[in-house]
C-alpha positions as CSV (number, residue, x, y, z in Angstrom):
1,X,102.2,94.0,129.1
2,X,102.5,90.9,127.3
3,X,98.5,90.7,126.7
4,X,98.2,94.4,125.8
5,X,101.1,93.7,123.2
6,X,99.1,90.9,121.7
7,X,96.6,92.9,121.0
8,X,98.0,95.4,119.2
9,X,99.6,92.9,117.3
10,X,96.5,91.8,116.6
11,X,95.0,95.6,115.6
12,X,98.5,96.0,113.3
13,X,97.3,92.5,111.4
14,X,93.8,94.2,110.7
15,X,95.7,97.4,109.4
16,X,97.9,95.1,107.3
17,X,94.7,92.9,105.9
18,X,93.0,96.8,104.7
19,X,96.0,97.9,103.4
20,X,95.9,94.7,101.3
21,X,92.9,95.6,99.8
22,X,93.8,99.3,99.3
23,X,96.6,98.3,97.5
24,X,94.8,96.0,95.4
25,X,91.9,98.5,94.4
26,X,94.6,101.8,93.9
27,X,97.8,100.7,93.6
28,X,100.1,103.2,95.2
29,X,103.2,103.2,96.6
30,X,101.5,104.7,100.1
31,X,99.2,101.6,99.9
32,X,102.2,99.5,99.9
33,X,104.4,101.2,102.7
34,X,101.3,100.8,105.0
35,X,101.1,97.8,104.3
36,X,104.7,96.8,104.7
37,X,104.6,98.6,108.4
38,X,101.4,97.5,109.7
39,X,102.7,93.3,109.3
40,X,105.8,94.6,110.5
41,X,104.5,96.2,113.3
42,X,102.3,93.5,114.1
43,X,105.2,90.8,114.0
44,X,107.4,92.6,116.1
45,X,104.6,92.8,118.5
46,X,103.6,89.7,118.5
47,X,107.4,88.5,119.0
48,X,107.6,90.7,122.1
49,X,104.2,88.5,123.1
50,X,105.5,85.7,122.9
51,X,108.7,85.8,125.5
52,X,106.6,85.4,127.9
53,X,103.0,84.0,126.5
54,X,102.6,80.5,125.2
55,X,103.7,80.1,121.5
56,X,100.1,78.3,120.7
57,X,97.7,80.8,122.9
58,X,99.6,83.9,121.3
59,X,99.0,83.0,117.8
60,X,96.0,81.5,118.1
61,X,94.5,85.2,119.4
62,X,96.3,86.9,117.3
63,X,95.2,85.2,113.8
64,X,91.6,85.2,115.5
65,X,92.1,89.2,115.9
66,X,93.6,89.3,112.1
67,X,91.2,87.3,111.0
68,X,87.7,88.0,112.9
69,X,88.7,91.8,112.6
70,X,89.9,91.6,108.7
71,X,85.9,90.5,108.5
72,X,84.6,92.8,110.4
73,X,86.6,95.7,108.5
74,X,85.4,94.5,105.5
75,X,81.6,94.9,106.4
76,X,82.3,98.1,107.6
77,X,84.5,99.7,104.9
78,X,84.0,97.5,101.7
79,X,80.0,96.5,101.8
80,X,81.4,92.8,102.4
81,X,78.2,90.6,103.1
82,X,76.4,91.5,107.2
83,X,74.5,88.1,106.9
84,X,73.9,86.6,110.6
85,X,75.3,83.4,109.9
86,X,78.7,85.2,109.3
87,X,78.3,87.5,112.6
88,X,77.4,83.8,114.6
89,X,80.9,82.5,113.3
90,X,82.9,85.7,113.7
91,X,81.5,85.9,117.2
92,X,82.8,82.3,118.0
93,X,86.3,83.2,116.8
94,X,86.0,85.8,119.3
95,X,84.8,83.6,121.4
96,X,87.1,80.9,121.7
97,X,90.1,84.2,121.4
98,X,88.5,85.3,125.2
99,X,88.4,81.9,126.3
100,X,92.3,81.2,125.5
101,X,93.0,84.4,127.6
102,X,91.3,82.6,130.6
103,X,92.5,79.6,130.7
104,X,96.3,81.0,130.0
């Protein structure tokens, strides 16, 4: 359960990083509350992680989910830059996410 509430932590981080943006391009109040409950969501899972996952192995997946899939969203939503070099280094935070969860 542990792993499976990393993950969304992760997913809720994502969320948050978009509704970053969004708020930054329209400046709403919605903007903001999704914002606000998409970090908080992700913290609270994340805290529920970590009781029984190793402090270092939890955040290090879930910043390499935040971050890996913050990049990812923003190809796919904002026309953010798709060169190769990008998807290589993306793919190695991945990577080296996958290889923490099989060594832990």
């Amino acid at each position: 359960m542990a792993w499976t509430s990393l993950i969304l932590a992760g997913l809720c981080e994502m969320f948050g990083v978009a509704m970053i943006n969004k708020l930054h391009k329209d400046r709403n109040w919605q903007a903001l509350v999704l914002l606000i409950l998409g970090f908080g969501f992700s913290f609270l899972f994340l805290a529920y992680a970590m009781k029984s996952l190793p402090m270092g192995t939890a955040y290090a997946i879930w910043t390499g989910i935040g971050a890996s899939g913050g990049a990812i969203l923003g190809m796919i939503l904002y026309g953010e830059s798709k060169d190769w070099k990008r998807i290589v280094f993306i793919a190695m935070v991945l990577g080296a996410a996958i290889g923490l969860k099989l060594i832990s």
